[in-house]
PyMOL Python script that loads the backbone (N, CA, C, O; Angstrom):
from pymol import cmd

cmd.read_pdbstr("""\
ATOM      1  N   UNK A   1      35.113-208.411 -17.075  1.00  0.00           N
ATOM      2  CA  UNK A   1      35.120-207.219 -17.909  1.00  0.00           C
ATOM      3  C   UNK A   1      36.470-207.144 -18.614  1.00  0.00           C
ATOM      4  O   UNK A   1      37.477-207.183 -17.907  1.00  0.00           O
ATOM      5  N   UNK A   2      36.611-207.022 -20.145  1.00  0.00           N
ATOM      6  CA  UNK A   2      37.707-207.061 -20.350  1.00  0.00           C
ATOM      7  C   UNK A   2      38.633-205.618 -20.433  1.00  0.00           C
ATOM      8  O   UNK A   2      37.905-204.674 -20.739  1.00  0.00           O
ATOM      9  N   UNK A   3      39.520-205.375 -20.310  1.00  0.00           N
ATOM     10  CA  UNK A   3      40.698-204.337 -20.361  1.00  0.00           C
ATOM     11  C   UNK A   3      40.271-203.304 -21.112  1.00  0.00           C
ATOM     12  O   UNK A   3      40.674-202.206 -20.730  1.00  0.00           O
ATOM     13  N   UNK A   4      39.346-203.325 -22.385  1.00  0.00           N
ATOM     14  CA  UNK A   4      38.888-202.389 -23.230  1.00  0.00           C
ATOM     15  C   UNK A   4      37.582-201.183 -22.475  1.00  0.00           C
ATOM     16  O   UNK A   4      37.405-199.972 -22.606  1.00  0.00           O
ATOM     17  N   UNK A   5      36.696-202.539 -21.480  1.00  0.00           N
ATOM     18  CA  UNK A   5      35.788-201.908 -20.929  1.00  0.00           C
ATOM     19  C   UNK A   5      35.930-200.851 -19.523  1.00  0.00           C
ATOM     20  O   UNK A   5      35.142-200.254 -18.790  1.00  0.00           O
ATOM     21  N   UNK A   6      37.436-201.015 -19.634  1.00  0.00           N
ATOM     22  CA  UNK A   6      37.646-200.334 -17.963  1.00  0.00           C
ATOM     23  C   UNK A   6      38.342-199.056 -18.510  1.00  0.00           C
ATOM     24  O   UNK A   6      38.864-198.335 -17.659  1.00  0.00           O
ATOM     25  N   UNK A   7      38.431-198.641 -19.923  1.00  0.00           N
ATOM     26  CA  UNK A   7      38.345-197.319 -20.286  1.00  0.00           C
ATOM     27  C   UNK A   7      36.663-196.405 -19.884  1.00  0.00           C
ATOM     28  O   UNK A   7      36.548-195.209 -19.620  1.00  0.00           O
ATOM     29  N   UNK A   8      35.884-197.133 -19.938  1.00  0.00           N
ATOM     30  CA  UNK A   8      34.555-196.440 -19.932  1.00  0.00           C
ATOM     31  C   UNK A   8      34.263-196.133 -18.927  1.00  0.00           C
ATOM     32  O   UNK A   8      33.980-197.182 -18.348  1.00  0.00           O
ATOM     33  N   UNK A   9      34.070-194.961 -17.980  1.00  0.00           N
ATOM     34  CA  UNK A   9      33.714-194.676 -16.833  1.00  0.00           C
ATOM     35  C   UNK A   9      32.307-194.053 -17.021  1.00  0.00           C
ATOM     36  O   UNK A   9      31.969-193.449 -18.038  1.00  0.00           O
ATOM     37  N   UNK A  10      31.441-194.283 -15.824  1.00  0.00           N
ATOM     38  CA  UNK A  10      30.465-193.733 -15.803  1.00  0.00           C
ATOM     39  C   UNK A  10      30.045-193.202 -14.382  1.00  0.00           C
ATOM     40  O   UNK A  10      29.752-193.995 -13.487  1.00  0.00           O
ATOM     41  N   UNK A  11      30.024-191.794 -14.194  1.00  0.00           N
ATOM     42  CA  UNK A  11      30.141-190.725 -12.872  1.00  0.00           C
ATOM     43  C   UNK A  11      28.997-190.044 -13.193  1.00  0.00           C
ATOM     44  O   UNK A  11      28.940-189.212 -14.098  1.00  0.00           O
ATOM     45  N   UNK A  12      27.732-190.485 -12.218  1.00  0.00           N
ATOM     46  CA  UNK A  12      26.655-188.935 -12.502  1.00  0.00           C
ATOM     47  C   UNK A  12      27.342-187.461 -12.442  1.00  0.00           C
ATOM     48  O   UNK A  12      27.179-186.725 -13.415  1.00  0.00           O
ATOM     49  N   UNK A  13      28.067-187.029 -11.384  1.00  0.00           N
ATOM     50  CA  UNK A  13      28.542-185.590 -11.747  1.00  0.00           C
ATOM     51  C   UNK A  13      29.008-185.211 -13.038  1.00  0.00           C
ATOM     52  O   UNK A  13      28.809-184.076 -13.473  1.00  0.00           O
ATOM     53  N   UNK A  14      29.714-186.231 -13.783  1.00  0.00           N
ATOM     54  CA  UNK A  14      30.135-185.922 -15.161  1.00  0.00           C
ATOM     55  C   UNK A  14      29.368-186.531 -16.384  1.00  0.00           C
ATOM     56  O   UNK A  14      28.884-187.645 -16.589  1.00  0.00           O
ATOM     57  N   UNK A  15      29.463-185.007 -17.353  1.00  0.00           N
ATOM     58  CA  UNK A  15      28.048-185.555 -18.203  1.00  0.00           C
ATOM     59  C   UNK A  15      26.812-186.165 -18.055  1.00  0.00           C
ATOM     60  O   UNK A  15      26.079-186.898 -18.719  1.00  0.00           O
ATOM     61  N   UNK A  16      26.818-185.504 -16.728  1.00  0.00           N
ATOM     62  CA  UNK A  16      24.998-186.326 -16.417  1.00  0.00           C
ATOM     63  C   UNK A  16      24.911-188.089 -16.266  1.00  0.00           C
ATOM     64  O   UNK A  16      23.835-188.685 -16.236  1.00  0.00           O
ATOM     65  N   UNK A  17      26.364-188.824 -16.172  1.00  0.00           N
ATOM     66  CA  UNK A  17      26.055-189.731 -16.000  1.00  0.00           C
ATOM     67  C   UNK A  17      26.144-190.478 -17.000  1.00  0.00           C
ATOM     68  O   UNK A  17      26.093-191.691 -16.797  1.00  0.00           O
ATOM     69  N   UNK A  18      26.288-190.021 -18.249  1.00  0.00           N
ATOM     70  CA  UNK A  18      26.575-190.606 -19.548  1.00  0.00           C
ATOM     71  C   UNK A  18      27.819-191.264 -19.997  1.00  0.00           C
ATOM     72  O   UNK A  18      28.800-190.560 -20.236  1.00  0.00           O
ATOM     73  N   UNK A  19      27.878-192.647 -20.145  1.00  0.00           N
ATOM     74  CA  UNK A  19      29.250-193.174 -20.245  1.00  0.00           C
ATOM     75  C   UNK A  19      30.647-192.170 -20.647  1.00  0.00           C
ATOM     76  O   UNK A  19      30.310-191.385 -21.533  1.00  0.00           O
ATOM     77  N   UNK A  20      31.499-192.061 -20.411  1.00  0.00           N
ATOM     78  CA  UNK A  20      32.743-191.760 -21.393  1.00  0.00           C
ATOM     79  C   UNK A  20      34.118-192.000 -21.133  1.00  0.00           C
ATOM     80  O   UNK A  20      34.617-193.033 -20.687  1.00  0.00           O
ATOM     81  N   UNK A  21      34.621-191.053 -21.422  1.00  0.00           N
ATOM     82  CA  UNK A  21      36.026-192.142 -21.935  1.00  0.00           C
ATOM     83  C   UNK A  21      36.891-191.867 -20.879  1.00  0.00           C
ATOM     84  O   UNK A  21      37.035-190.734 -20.420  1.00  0.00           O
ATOM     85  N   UNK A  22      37.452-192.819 -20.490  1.00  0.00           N
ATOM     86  CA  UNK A  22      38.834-192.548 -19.560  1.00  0.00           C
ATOM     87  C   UNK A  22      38.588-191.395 -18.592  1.00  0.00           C
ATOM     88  O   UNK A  22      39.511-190.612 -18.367  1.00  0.00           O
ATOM     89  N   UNK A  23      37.426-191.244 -18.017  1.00  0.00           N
ATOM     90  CA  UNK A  23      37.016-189.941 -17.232  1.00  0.00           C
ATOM     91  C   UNK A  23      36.887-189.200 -17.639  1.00  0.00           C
ATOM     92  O   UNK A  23      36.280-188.411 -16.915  1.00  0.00           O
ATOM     93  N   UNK A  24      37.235-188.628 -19.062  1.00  0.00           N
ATOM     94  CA  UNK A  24      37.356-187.466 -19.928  1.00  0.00           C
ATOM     95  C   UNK A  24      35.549-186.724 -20.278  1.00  0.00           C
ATOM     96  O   UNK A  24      34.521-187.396 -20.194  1.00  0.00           O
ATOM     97  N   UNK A  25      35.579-185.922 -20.484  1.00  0.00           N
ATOM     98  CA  UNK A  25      34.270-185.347 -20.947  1.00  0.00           C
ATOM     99  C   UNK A  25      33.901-185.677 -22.405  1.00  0.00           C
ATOM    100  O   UNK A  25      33.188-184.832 -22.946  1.00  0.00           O
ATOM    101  N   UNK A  26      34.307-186.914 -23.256  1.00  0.00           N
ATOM    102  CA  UNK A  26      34.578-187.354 -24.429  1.00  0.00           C
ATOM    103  C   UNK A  26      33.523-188.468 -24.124  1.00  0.00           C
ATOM    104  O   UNK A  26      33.927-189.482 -23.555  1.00  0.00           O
ATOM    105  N   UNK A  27      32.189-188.357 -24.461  1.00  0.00           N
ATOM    106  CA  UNK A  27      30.949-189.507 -24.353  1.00  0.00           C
ATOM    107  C   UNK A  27      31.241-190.502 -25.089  1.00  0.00           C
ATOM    108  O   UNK A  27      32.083-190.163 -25.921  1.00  0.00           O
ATOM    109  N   UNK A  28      30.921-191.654 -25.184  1.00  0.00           N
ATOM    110  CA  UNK A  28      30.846-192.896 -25.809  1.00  0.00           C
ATOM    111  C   UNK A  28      29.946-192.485 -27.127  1.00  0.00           C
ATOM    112  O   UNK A  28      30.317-192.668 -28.286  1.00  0.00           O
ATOM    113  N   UNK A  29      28.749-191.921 -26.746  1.00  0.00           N
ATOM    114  CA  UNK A  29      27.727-191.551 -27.400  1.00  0.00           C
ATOM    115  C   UNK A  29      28.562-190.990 -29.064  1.00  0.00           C
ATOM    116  O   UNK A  29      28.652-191.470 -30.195  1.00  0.00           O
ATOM    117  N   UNK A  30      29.051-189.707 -28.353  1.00  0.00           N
ATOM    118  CA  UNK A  30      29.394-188.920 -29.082  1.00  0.00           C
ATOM    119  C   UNK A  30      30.646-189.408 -29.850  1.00  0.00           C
ATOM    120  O   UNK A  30      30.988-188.830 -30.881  1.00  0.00           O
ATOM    121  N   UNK A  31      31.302-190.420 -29.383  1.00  0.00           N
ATOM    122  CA  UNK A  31      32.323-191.228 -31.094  1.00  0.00           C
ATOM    123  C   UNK A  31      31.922-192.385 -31.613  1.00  0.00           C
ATOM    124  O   UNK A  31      32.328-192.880 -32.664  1.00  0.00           O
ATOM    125  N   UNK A  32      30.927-192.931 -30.698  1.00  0.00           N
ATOM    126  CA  UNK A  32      30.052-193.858 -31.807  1.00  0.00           C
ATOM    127  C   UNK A  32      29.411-193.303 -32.249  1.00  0.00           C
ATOM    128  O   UNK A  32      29.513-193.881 -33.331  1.00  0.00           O
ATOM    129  N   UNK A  33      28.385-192.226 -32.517  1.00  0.00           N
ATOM    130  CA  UNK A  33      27.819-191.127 -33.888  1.00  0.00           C
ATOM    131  C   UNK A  33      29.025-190.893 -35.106  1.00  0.00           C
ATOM    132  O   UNK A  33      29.065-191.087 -36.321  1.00  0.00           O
ATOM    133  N   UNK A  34      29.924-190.393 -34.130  1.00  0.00           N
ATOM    134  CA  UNK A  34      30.892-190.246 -35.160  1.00  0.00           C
ATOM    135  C   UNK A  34      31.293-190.931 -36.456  1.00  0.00           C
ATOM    136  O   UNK A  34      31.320-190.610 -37.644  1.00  0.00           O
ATOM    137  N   UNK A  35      31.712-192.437 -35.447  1.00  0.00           N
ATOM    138  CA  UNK A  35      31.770-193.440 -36.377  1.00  0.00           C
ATOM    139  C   UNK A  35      30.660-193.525 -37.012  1.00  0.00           C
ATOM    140  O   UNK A  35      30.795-193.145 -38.175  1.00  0.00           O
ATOM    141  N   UNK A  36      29.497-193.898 -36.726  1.00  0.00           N
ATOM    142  CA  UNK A  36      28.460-193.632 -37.772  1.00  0.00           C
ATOM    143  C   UNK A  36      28.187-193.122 -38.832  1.00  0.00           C
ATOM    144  O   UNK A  36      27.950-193.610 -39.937  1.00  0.00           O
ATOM    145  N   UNK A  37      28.234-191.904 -38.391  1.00  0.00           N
ATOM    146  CA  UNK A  37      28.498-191.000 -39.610  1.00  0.00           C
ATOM    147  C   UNK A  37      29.353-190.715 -40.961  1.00  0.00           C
ATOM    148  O   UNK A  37      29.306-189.886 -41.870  1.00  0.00           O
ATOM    149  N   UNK A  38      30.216-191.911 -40.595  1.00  0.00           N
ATOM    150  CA  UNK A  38      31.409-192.372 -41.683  1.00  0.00           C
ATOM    151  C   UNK A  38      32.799-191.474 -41.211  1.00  0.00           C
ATOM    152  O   UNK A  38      33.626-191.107 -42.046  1.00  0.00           O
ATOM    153  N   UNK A  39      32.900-191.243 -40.074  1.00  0.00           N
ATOM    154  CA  UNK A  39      34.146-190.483 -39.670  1.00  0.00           C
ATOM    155  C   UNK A  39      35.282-191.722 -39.123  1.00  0.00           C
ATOM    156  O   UNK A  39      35.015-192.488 -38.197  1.00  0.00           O
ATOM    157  N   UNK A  40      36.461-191.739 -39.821  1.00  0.00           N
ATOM    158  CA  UNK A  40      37.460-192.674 -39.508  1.00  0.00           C
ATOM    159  C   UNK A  40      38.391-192.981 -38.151  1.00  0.00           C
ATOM    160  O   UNK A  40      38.006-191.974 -37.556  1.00  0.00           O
ATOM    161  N   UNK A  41      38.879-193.306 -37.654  1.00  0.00           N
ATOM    162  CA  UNK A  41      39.716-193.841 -36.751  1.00  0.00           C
ATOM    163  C   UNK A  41      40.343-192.354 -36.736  1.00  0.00           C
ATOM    164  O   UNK A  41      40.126-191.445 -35.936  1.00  0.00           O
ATOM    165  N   UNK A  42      41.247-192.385 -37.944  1.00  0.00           N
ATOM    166  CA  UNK A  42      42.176-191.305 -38.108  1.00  0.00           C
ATOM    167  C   UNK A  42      41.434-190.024 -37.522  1.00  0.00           C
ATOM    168  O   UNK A  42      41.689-189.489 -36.443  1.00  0.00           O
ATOM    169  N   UNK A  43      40.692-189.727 -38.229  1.00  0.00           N
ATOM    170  CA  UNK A  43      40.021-188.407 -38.087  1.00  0.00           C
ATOM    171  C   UNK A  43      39.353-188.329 -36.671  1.00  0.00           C
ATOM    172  O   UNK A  43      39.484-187.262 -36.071  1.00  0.00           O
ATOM    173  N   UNK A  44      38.749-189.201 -36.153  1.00  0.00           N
ATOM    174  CA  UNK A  44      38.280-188.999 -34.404  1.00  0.00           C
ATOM    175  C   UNK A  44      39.810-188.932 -34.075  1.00  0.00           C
ATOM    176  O   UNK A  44      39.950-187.711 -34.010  1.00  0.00           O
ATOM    177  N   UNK A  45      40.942-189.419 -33.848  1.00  0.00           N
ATOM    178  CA  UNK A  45      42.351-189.187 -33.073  1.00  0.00           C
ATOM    179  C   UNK A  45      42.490-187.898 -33.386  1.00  0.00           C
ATOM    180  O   UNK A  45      42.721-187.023 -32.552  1.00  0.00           O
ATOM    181  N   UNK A  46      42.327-187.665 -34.884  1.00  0.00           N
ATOM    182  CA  UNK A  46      42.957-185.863 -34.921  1.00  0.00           C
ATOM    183  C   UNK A  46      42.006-184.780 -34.156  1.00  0.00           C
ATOM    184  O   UNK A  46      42.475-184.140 -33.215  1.00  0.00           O
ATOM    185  N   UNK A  47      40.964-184.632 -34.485  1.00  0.00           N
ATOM    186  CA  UNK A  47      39.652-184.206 -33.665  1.00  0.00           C
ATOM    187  C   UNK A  47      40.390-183.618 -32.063  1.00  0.00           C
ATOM    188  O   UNK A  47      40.760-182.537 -31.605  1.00  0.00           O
ATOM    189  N   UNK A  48      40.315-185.257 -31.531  1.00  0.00           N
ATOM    190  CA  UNK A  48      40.540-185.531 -29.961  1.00  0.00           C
ATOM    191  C   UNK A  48      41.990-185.974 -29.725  1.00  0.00           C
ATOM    192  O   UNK A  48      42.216-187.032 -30.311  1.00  0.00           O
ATOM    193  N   UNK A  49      42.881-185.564 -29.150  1.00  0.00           N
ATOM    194  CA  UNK A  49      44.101-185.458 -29.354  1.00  0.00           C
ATOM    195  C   UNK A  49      44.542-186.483 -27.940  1.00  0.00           C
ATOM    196  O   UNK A  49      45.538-187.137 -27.630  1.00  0.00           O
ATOM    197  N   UNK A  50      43.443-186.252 -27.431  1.00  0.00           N
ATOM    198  CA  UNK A  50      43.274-186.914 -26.273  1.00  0.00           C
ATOM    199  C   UNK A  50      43.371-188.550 -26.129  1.00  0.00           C
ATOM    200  O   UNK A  50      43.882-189.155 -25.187  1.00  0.00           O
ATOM    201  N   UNK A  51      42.706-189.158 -27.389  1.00  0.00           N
ATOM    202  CA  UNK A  51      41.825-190.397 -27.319  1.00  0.00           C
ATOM    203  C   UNK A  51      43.339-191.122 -27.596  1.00  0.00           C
ATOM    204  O   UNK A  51      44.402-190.503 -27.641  1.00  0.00           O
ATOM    205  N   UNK A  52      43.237-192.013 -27.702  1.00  0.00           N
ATOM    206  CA  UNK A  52      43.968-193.785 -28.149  1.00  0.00           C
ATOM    207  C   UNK A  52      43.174-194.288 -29.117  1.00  0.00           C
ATOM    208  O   UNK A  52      41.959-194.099 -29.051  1.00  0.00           O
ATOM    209  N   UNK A  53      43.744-195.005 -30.163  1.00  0.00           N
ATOM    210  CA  UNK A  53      43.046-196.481 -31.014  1.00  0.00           C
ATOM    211  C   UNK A  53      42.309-197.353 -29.657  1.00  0.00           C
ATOM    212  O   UNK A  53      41.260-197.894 -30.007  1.00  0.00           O
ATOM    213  N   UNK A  54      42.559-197.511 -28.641  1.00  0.00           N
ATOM    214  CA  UNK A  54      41.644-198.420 -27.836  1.00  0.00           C
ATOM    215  C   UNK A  54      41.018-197.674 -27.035  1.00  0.00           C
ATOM    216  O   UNK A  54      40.615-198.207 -26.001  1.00  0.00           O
ATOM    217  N   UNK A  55      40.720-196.111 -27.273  1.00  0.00           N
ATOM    218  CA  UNK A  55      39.888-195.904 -26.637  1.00  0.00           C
ATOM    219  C   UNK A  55      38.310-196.045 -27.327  1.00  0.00           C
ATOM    220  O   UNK A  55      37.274-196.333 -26.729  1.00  0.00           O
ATOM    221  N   UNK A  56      38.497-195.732 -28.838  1.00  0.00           N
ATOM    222  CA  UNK A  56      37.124-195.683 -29.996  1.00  0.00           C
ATOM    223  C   UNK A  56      37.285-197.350 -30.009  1.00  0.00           C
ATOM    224  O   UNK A  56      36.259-197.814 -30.506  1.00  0.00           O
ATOM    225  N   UNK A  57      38.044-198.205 -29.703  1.00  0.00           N
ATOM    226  CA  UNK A  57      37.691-199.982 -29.398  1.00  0.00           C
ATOM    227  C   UNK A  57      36.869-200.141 -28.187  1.00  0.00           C
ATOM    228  O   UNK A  57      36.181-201.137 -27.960  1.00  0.00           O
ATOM    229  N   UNK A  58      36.977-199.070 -27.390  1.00  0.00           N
ATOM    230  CA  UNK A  58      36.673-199.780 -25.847  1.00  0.00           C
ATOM    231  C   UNK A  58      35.177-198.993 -26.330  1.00  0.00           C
ATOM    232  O   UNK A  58      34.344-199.223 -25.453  1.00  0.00           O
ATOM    233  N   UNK A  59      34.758-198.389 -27.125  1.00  0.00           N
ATOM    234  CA  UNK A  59      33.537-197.725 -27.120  1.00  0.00           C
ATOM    235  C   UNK A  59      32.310-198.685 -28.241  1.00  0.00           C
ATOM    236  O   UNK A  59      31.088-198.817 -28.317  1.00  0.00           O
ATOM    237  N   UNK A  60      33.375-199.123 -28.872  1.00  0.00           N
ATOM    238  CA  UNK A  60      32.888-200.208 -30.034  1.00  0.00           C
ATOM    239  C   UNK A  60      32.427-201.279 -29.024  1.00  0.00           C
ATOM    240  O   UNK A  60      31.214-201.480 -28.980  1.00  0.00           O
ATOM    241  N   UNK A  61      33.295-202.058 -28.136  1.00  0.00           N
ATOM    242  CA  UNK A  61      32.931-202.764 -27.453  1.00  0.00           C
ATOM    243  C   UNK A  61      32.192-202.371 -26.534  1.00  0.00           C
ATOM    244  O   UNK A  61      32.002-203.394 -25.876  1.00  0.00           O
ATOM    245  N   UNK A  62      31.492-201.318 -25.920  1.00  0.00           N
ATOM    246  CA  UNK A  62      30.614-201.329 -24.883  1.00  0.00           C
ATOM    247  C   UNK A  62      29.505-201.720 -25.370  1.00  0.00           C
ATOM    248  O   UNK A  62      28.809-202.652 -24.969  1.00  0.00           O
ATOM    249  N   UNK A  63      29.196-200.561 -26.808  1.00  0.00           N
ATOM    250  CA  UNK A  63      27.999-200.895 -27.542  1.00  0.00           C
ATOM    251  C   UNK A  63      27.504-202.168 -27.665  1.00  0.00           C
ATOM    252  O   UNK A  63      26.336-202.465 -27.415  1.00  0.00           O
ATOM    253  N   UNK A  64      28.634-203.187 -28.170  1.00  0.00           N
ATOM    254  CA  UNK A  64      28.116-204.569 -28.380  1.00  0.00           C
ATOM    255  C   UNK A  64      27.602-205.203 -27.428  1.00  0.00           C
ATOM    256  O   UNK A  64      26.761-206.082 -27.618  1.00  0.00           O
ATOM    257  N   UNK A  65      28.140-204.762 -25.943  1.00  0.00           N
ATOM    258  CA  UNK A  65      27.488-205.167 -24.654  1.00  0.00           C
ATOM    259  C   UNK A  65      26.356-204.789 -24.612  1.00  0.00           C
ATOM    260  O   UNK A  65      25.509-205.633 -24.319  1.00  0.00           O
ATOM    261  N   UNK A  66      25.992-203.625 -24.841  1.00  0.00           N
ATOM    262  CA  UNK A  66      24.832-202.770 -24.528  1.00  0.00           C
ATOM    263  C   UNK A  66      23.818-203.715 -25.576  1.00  0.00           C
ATOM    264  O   UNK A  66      22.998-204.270 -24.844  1.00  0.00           O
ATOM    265  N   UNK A  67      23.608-204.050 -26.840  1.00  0.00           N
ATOM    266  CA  UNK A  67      23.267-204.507 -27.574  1.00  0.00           C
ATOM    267  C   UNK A  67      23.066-206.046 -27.287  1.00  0.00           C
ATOM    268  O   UNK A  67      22.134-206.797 -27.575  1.00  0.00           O
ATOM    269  N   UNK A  68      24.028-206.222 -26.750  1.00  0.00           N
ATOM    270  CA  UNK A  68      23.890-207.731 -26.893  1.00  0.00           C
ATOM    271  C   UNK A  68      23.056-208.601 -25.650  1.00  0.00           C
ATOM    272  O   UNK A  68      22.881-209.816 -25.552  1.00  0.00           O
ATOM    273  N   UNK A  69      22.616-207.483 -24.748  1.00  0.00           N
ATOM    274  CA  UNK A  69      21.561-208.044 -23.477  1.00  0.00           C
ATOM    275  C   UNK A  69      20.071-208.268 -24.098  1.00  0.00           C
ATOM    276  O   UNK A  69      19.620-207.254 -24.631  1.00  0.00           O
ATOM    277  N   UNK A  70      19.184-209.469 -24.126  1.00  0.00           N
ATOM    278  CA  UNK A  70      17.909-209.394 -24.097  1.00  0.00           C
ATOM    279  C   UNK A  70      17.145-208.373 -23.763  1.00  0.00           C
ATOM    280  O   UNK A  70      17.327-207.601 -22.822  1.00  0.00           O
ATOM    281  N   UNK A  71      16.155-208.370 -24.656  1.00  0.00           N
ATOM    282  CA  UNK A  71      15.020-207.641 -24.606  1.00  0.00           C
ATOM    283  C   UNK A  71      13.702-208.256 -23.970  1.00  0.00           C
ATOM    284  O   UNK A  71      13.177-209.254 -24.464  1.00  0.00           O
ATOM    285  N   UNK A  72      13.240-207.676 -22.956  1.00  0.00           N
ATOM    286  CA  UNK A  72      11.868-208.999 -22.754  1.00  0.00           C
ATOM    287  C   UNK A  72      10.963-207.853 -22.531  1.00  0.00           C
ATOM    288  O   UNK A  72      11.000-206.797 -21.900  1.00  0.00           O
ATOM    289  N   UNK A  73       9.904-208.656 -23.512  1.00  0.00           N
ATOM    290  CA  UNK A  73       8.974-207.599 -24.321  1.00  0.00           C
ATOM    291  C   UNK A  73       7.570-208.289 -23.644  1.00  0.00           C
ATOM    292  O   UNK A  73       7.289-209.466 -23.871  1.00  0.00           O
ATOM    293  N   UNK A  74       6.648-207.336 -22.709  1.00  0.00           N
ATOM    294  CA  UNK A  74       5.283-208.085 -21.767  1.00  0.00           C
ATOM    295  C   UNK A  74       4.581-208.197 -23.033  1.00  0.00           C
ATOM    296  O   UNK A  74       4.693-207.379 -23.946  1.00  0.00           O
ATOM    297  N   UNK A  75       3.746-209.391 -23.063  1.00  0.00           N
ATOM    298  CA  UNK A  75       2.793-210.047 -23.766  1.00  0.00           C
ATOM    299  C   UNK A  75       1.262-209.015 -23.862  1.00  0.00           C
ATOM    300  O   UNK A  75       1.145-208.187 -22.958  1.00  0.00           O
ATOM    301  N   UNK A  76       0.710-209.045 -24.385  1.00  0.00           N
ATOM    302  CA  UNK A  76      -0.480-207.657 -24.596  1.00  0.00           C
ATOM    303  C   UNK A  76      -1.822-208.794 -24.148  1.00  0.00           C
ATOM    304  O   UNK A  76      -2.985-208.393 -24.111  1.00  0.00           O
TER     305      UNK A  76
END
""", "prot")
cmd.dss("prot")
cmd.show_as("cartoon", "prot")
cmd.util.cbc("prot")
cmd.orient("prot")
């Protein structure tokens, strides 16, 4: 696991279990939408005063994990 991914904690008591950041109540979910949505680096740091440049990296990189596992789809 590299150094980026050991920002991401995931605790059922917090947020139901939903990845986020550095233990924080700051979801993965919720700054990759962000980014989505065309919101910048800059502007998630000002937002969250909280975060790091490697914390919206370590969230970029989970996704690609999450993404990047096979799909195996049963035959009909």
């Amino acid at each position: 696991m590299s150094d980026l991914l050991s920002r991401i904690t995931i605790k059922p008591e917090q947020c139901h279990g939903w990845p986020c950041i550095r233990g924080m109540r700051i979801r993965v979910a919720d700054i990759l939408e962000m980014l989505a949505q065309g919101a910048s680096e800059k502007e998630i740091l000002a937002d969250f005063p909280d975060l790091e440049s490697d914390d919206i990296r370590a969230c970029l990189e989970y996704a690609a994990r999450m993404v990047g596992h096979p799909v195996v789809v049963a035959a009909e």
